[in-house]
ROBA-419295 format. One record per atom (N, C-alpha, C, O, CB): x, y, z; residue in one letter. Coordinates in Angstrom, 3 decimals. Each point is the difference from the previous one (the first is absolute). Glycine has a CB too. Layout:
ROBA-419295
          X          Y          Z   res
          X          Y          Z     A
...
END
This chain:
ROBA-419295
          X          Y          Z   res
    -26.734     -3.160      8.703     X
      0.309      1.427      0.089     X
      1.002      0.427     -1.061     X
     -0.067      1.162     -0.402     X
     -0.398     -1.252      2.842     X
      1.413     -0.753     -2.948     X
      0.999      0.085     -0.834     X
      0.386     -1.218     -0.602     X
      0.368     -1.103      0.403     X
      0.226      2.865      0.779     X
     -0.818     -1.150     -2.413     X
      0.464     -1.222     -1.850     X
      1.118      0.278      0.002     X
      0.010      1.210     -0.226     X
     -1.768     -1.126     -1.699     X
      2.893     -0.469      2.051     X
      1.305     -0.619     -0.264     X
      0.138     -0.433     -1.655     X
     -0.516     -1.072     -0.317     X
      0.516      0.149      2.995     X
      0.931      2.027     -4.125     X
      0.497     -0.795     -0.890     X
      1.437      0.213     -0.070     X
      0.585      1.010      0.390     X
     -2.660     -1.065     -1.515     X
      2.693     -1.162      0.501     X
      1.523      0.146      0.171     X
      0.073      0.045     -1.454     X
     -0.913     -0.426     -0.708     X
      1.795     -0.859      3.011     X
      0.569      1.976     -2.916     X
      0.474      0.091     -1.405     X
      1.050      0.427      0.148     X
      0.467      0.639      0.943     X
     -2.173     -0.345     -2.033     X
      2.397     -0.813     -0.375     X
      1.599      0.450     -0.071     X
      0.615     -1.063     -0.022     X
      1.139      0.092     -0.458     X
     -1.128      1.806      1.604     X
     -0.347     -2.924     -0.810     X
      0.436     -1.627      0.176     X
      0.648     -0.537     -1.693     X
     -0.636      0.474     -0.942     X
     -1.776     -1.068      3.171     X
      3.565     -0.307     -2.581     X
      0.460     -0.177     -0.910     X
      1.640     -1.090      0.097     X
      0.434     -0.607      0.979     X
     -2.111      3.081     -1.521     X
      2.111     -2.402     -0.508     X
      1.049     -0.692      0.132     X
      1.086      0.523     -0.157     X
      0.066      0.488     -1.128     X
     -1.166     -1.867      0.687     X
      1.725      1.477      0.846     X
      1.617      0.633      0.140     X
      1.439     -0.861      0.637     X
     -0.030     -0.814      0.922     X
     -1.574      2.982     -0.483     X
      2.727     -1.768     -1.147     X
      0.999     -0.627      0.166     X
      0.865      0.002      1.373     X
      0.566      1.033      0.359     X
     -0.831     -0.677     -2.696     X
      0.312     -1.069      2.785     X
      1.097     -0.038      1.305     X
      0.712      1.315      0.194     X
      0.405      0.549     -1.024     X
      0.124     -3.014      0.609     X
     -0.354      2.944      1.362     X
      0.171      1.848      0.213     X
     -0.332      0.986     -0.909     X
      0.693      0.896     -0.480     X
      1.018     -1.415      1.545     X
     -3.046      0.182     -1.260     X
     -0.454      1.551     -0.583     X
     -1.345      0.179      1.527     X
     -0.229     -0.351      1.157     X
      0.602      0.095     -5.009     X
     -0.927      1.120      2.620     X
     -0.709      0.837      1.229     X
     -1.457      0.020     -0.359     X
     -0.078     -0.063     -1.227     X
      2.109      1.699      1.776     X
     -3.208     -1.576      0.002     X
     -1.049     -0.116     -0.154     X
     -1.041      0.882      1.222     X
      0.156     -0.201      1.204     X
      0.856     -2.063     -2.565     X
     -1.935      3.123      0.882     X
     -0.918      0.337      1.064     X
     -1.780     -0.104     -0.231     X
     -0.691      0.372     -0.948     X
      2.893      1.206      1.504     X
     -2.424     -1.978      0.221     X
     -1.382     -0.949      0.493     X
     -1.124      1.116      0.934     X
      0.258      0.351      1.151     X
      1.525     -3.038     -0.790     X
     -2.950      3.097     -1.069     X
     -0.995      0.931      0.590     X
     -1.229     -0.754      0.406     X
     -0.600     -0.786     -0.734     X
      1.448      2.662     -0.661     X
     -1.161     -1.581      2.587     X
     -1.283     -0.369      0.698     X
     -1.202      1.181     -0.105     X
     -0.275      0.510      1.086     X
      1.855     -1.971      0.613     X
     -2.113      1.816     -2.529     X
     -1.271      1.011     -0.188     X
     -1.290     -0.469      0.803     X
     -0.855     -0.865     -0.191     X
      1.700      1.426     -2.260     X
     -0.639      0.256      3.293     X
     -1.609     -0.269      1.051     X
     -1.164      1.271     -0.490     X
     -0.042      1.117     -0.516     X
      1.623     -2.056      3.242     X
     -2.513     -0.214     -2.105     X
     -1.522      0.869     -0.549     X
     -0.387      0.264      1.596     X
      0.352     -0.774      0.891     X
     -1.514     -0.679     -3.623     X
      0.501      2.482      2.928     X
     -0.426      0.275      1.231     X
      0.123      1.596      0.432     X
      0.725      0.796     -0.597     X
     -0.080     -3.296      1.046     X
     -1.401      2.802      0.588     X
      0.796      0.975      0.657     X
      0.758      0.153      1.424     X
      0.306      1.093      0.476     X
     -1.772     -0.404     -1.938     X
      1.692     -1.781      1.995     X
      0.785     -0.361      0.596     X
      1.367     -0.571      0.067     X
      0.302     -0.589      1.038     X
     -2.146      0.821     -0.830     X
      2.634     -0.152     -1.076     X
      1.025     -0.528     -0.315     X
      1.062      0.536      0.710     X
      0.871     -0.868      0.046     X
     -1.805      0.362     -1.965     X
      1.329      1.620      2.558     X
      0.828      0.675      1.033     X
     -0.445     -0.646      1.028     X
      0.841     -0.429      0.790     X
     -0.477      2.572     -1.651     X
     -1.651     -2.359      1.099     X
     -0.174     -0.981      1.524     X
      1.047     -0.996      0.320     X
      0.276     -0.081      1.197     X
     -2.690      0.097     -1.524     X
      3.313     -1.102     -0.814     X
      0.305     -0.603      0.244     X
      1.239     -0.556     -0.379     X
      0.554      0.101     -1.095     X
     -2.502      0.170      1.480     X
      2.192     -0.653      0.260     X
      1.795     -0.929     -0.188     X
     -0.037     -0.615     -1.235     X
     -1.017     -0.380     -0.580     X
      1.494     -0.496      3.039     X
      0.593      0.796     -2.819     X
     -0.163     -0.923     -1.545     X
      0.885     -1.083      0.040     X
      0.763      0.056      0.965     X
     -1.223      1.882     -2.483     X
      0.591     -2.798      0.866     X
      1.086     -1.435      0.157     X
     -0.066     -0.366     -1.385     X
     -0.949      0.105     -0.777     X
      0.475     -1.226      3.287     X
      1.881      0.578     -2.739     X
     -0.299     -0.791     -1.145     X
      0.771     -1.298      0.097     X
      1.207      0.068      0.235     X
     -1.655      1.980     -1.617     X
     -0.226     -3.408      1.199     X
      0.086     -1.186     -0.175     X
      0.854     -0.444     -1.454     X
      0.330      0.590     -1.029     X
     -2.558     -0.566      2.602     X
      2.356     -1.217     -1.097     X
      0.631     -0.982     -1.393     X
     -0.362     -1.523      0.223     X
     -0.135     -0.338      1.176     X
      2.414      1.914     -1.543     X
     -2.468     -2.615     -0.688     X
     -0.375     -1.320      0.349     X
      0.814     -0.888     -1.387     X
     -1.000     -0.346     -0.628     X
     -1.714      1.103      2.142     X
      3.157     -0.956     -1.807     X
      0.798     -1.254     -0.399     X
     -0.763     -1.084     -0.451     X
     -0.938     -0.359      0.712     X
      2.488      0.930      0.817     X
     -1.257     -1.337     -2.897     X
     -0.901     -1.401      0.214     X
      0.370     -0.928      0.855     X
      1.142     -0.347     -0.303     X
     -1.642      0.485     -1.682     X
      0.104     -0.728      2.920     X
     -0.108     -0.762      0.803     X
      0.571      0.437      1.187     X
      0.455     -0.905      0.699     X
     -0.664     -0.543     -2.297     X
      0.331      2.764      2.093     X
      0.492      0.480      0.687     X
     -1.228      1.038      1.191     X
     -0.914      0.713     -0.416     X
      3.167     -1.207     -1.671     X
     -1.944      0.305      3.336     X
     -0.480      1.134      0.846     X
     -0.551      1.216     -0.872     X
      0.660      0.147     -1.029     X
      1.091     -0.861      2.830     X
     -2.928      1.736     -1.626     X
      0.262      1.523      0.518     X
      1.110      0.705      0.387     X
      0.239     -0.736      0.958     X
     -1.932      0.239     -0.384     X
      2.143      0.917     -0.547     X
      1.323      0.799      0.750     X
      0.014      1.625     -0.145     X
     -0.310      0.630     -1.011     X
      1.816     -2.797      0.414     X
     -1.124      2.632      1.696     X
     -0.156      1.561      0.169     X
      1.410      0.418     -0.584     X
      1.031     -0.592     -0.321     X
     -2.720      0.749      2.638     X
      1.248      1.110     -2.300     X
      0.953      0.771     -1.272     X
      0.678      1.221      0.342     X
      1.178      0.358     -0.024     X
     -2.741     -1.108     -1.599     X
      0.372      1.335      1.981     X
      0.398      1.379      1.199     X
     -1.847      0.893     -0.495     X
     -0.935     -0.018     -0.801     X
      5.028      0.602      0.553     X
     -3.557      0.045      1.434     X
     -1.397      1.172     -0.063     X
      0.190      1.760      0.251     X
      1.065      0.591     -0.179     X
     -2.387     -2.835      1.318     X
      0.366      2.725     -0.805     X
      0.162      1.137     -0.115     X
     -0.609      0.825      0.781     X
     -1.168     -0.340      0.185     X
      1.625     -0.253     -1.934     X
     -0.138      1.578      2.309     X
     -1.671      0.753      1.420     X
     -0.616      0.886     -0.792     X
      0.624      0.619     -0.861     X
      0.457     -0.275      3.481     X
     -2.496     -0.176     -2.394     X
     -0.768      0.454     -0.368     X
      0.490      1.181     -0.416     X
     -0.554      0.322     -1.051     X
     -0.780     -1.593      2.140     X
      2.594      2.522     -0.515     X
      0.408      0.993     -0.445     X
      1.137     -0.413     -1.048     X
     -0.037      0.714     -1.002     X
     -0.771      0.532      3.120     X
      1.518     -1.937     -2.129     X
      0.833     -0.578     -0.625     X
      1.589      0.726      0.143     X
      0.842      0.385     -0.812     X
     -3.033     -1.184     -0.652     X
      2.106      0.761      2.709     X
      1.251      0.676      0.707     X
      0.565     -1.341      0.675     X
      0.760      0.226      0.942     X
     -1.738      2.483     -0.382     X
      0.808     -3.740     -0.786     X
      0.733     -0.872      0.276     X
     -0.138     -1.426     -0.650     X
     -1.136     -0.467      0.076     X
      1.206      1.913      1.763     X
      0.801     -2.161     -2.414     X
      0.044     -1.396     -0.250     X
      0.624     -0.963      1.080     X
      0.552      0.126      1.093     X
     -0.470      0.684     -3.384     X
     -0.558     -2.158      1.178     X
      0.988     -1.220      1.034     X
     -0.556     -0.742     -0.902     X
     -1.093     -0.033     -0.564     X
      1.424      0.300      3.362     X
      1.079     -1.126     -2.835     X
      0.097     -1.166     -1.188     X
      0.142     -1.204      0.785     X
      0.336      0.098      1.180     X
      0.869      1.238     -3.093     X
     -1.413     -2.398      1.414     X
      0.869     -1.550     -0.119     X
      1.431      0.354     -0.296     X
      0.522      0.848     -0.723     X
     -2.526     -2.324     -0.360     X
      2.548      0.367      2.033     X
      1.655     -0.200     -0.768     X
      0.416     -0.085     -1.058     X
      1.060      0.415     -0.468     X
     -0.847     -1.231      1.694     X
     -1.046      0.255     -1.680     X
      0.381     -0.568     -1.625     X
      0.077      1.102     -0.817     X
      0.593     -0.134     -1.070     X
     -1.807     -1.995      1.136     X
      0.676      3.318      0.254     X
     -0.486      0.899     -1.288     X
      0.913      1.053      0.624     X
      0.529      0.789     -0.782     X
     -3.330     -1.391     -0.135     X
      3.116      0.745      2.533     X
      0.931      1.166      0.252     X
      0.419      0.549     -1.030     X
     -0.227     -0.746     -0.952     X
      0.890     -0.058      2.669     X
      0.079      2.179     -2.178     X
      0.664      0.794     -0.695     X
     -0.465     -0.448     -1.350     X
      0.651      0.576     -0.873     X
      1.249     -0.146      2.517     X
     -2.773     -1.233     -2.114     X
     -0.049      0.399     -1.366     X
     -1.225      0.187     -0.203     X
     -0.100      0.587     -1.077     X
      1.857     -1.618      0.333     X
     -2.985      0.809      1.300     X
     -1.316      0.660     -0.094     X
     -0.599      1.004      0.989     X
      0.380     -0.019      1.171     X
     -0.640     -1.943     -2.207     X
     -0.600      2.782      0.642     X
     -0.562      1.655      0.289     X
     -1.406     -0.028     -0.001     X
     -0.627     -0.112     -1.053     X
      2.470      1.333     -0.145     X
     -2.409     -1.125      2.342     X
     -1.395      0.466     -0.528     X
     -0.147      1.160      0.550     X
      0.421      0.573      1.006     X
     -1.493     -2.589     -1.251     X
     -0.011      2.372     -1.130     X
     -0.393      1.170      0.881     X
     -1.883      0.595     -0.425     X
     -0.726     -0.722     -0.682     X
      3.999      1.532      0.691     X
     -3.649      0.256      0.420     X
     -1.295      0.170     -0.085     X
     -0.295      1.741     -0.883     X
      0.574      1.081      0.128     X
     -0.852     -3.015      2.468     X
     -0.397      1.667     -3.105     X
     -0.980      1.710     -0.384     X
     -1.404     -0.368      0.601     X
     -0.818     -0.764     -0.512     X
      1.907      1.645     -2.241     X
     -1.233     -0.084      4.125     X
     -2.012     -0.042      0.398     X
     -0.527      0.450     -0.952     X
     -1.026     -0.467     -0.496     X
      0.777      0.988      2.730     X
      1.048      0.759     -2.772     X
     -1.335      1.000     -1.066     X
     -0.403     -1.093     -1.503     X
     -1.019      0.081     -0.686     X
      2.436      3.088      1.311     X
     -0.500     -3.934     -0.767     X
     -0.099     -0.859     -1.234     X
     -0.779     -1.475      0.705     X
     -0.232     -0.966     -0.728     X
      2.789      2.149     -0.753     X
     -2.840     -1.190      2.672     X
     -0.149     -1.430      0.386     X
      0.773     -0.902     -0.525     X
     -0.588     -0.895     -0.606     X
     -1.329      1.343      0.912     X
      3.054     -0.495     -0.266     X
      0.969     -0.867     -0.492     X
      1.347     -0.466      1.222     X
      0.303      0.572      1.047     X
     -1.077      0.731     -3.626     X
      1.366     -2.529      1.953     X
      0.511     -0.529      0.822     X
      1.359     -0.608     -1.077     X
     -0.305     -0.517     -1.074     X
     -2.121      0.181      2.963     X
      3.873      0.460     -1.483     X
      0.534     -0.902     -1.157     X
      1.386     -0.484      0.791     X
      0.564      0.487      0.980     X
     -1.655      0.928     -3.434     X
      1.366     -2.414      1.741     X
      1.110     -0.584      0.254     X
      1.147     -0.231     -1.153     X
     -0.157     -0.574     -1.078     X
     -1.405     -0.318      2.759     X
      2.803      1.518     -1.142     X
      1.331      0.197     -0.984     X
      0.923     -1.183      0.073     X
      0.795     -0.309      0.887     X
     -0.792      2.829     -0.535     X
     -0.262     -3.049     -1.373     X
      0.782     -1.306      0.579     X
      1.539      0.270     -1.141     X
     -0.001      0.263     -1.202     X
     -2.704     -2.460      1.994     X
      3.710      2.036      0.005     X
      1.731      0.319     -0.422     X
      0.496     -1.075      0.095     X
     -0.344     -0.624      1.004     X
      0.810      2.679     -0.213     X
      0.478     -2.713     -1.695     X
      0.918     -1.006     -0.078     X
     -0.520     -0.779      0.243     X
      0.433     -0.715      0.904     X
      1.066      1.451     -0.601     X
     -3.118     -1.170     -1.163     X
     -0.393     -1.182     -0.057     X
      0.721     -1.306     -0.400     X
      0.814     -0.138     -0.913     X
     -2.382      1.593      0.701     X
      0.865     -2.875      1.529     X
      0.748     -1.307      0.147     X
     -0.961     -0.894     -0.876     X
     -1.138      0.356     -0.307     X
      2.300     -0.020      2.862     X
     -0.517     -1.678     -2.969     X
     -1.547     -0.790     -0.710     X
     -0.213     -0.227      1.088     X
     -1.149     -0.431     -0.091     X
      1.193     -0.737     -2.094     X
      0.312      1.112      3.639     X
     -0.796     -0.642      1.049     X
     -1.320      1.353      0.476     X
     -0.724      0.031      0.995     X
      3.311     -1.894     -0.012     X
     -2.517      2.536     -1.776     X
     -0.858      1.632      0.227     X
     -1.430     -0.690     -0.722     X
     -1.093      0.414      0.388     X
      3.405      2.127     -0.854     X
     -2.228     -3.740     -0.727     X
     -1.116     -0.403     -0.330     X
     -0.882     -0.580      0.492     X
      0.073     -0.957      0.771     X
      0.879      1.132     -1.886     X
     -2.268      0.584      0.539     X
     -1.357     -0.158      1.501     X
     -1.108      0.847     -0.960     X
      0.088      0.281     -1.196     X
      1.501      0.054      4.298     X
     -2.639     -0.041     -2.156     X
     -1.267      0.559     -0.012     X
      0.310      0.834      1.147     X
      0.420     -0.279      1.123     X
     -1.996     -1.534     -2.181     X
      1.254      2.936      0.480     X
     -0.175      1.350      0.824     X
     -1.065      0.534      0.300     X
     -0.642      0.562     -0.887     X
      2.204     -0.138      0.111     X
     -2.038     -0.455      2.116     X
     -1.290      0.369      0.311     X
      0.196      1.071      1.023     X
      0.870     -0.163      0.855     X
     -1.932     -2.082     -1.408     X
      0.168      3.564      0.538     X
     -0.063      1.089      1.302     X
     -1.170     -0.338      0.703     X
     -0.971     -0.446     -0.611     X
      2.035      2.447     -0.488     X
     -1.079     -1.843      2.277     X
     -0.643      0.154      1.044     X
     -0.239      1.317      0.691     X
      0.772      0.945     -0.163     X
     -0.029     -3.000      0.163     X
     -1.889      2.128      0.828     X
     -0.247      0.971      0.973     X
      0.214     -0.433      1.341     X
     -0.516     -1.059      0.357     X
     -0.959      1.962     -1.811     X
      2.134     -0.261      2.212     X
      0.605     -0.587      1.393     X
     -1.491      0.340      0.676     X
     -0.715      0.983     -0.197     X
      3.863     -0.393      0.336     X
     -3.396     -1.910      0.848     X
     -0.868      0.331      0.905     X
      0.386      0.824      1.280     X
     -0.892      0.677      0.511     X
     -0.007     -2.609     -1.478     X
      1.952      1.932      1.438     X
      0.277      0.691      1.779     X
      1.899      1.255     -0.913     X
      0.321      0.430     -1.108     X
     -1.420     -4.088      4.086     X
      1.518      3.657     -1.968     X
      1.066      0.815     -0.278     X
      0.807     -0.105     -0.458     X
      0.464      0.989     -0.567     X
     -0.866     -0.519      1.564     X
      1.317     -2.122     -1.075     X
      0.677     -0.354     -0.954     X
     -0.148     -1.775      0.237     X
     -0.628     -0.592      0.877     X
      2.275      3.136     -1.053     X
     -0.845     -3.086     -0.920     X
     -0.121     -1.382     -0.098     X
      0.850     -0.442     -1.129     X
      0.514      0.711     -0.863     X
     -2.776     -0.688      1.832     X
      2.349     -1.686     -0.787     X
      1.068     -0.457     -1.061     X
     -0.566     -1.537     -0.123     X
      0.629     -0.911     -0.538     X
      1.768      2.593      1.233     X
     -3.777     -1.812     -0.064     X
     -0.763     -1.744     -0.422     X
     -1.360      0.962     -1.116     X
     -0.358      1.176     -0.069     X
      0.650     -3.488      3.359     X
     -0.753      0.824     -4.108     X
     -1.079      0.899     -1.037     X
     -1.206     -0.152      1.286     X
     -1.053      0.619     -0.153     X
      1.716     -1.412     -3.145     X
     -0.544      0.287      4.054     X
     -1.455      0.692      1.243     X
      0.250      1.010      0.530     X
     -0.779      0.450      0.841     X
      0.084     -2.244      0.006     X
      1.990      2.522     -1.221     X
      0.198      1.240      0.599     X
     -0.853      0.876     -0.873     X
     -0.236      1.148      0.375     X
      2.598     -1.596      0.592     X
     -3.039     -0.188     -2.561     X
     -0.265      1.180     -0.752     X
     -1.696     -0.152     -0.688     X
     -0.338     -1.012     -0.614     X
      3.340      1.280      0.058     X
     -3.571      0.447      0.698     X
     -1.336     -0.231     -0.421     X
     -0.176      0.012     -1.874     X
      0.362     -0.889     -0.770     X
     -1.103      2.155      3.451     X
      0.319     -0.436     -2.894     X
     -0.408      0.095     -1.591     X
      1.112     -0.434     -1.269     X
      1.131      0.487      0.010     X
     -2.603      1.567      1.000     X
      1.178     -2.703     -1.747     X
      1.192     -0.795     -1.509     X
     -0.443      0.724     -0.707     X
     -1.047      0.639     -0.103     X
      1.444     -3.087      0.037     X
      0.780      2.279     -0.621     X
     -0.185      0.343     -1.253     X
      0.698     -1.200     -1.179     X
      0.866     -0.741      0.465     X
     -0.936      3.422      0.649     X
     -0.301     -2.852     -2.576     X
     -0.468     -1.662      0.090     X
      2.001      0.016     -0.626     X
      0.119     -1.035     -0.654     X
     -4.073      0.132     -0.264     X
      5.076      1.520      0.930     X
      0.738     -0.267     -0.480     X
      0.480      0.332     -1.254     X
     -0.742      0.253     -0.949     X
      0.134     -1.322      2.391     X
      2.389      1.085     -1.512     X
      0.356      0.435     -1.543     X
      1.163     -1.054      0.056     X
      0.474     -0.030      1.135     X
     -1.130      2.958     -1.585     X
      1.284     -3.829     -0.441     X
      0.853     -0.758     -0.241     X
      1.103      0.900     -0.366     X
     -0.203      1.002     -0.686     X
     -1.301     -2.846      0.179     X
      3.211      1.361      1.148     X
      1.132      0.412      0.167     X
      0.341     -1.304     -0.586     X
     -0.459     -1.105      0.286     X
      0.591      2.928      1.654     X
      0.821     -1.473     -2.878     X
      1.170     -1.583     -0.436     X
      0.889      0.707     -0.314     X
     -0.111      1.071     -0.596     X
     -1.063     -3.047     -0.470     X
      2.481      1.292      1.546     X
      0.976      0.994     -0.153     X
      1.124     -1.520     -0.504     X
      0.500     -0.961      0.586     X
     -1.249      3.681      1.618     X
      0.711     -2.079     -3.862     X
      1.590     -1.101     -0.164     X
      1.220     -0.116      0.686     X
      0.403      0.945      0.677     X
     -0.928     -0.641     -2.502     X
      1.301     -1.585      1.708     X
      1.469      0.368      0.648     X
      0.693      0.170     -1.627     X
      1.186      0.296     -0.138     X
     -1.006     -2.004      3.015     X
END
């Protein structure tokens, strides 16, 4: 129902700032919750925070509290994430998701990928 691409992904220095867009194809894209993931080499999936379908509300991971933002445009089908006072431990693969039910923070909470954008962040 929905193609998931991520961009904006790059390398940047230990506290700078970087923002990351999820462009969906569809016409359903307000239907649904959005999430965005991270994975590490040799490391778990791990949730990141997401977003409600109106985008009147977030919720993050601990880790990212106060320095990352997402947020949404329906009319653009878009989805993005503001990432502030980037850590090298912030380095990963960034992938969005479509939430399957109302909210969630496991990747079975989320149906449709999108295939990822690489974050490296020097110290």
């Amino acid at each position: 129902q929905v193609q998931l691409v991520e961009s904006g992904g790059g390398l940047v220095q230990a506290g700078g700032s970087l923002r990351l867009s999820c462009a969906a194809s569809g016409r359903t894209f307000s239907n649904y919750a959005m999430g965005w993931f991270r994975q590490a080499p040799g490391k778990e999936r791990e949730f990141v925070g997401a977003i409600t379908r109106s985008g009147g509300t977030t919720y993050y991971a601990d880790s990212v509290k106060g320095r990352f933002t997402i947020s949404r445009d329906n009319a653009k089908n878009t989805v993005y994430l503001q990432m502030n006072g980037l850590k090298p431990e912030d380095t990963a693969v960034y992938y969005c998701a479509t939430g399957l039910g109302d909210y969630g923070t496991r990747a079975g909470d989320f149906g449709f990928w999108g295939q990822g954008t690489q974050v490296t962040v020097s110290s």
